[in-house]
N, C-alpha and C positions, 0 to 999 in steps of 0.2 A: 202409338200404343195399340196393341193389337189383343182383343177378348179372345178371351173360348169358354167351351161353358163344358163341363167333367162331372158325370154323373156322383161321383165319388166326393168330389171336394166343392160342388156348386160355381156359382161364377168367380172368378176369378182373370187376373190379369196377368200376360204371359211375360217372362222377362227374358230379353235378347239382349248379348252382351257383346261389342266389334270387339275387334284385338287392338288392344291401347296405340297400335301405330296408328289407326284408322279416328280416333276419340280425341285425342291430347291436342292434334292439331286443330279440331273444330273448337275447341274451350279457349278461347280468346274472348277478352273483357266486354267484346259485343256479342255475348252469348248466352241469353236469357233461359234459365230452366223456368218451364212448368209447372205449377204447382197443385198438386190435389188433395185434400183435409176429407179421410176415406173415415165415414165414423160409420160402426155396427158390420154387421156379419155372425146370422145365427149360428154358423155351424162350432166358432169359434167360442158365441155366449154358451151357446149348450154344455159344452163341452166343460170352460174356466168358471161360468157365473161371470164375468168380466165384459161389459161391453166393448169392443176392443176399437181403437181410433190408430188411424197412420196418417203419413206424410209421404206423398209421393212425387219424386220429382222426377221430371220427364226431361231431358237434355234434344231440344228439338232439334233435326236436320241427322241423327242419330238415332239409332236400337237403344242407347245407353238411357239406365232408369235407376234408379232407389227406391225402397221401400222402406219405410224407417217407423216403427212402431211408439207412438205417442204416450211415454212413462210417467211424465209428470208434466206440470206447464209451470213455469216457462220450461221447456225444454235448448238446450245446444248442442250440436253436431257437427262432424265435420262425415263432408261425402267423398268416399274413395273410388278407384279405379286400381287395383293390383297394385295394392299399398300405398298409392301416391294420393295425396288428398288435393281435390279438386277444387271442391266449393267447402266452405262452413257458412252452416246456418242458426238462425234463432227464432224461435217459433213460441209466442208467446199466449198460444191457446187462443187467438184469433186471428192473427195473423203472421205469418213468415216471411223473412225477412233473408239474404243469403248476400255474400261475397266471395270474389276469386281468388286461390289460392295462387301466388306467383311462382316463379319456377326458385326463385332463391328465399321462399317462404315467408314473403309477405304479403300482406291482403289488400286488397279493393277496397272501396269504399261501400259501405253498405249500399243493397239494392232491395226494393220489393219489388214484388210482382204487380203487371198491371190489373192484373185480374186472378184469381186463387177460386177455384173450383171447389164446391163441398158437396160432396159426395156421401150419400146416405143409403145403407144396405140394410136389408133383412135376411 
């Protein structure tokens, strides 16, 4: 995961994208995303009145990330790559939970994370 920081839009996280030949092949069922519960960010409250929350998954040993805006809880998802869905997840406003998408469209067994990062901005 790589920072910057932009006079314009404050800190922020930079998102880098491989080309799906380079991705599809590291997503194999021993391949654990990262997970981070990003809550607050003034420039966003100023702006909406809305304190705003996400979900960030990180696909480690790859650039490849999401960012998924927290609308309701329990929230579900599914995570893409150039229309092919990867992972869906379920996040029930304390903890996330995700599974593998197969290549003939069936899933994994549910997985958590061993550990899920919370992440709190101003």
């Amino acid at each position: 995961m790589v920072a910057k920081k932009s006079k314009k839009q404050g800190f922020q996280l930079a998102r880098c994208v491989r080309p799906e030949s380079e991705i599809l092949p590291l997503c194999q069922p021993y391949m654990s995303l990262e997970i981070t519960h990003i809550q607050g960010g003034m420039r966003e409250f100023e702006r909406t009145g809305i304190y705003p929350e996400y979900l960030l998954f990180n696909l480690p040993g790859t650039r490849q990330n999401w960012r998924i805006r927290i609308k309701q809880t329990p929230q579900e998802g599914v995570l893409k790559t150039k229309g092919k869905a990867l992972y869906e997840y379920s996040f029930d406003g304390n903890w996330c939970k995700y599974r593998i998408v197969n290549d003939d469209g069936s899933f994994s067994e549910w997985r958590g994370s061993d550990d899920m990062i919370i992440e709190m901005r101003d």
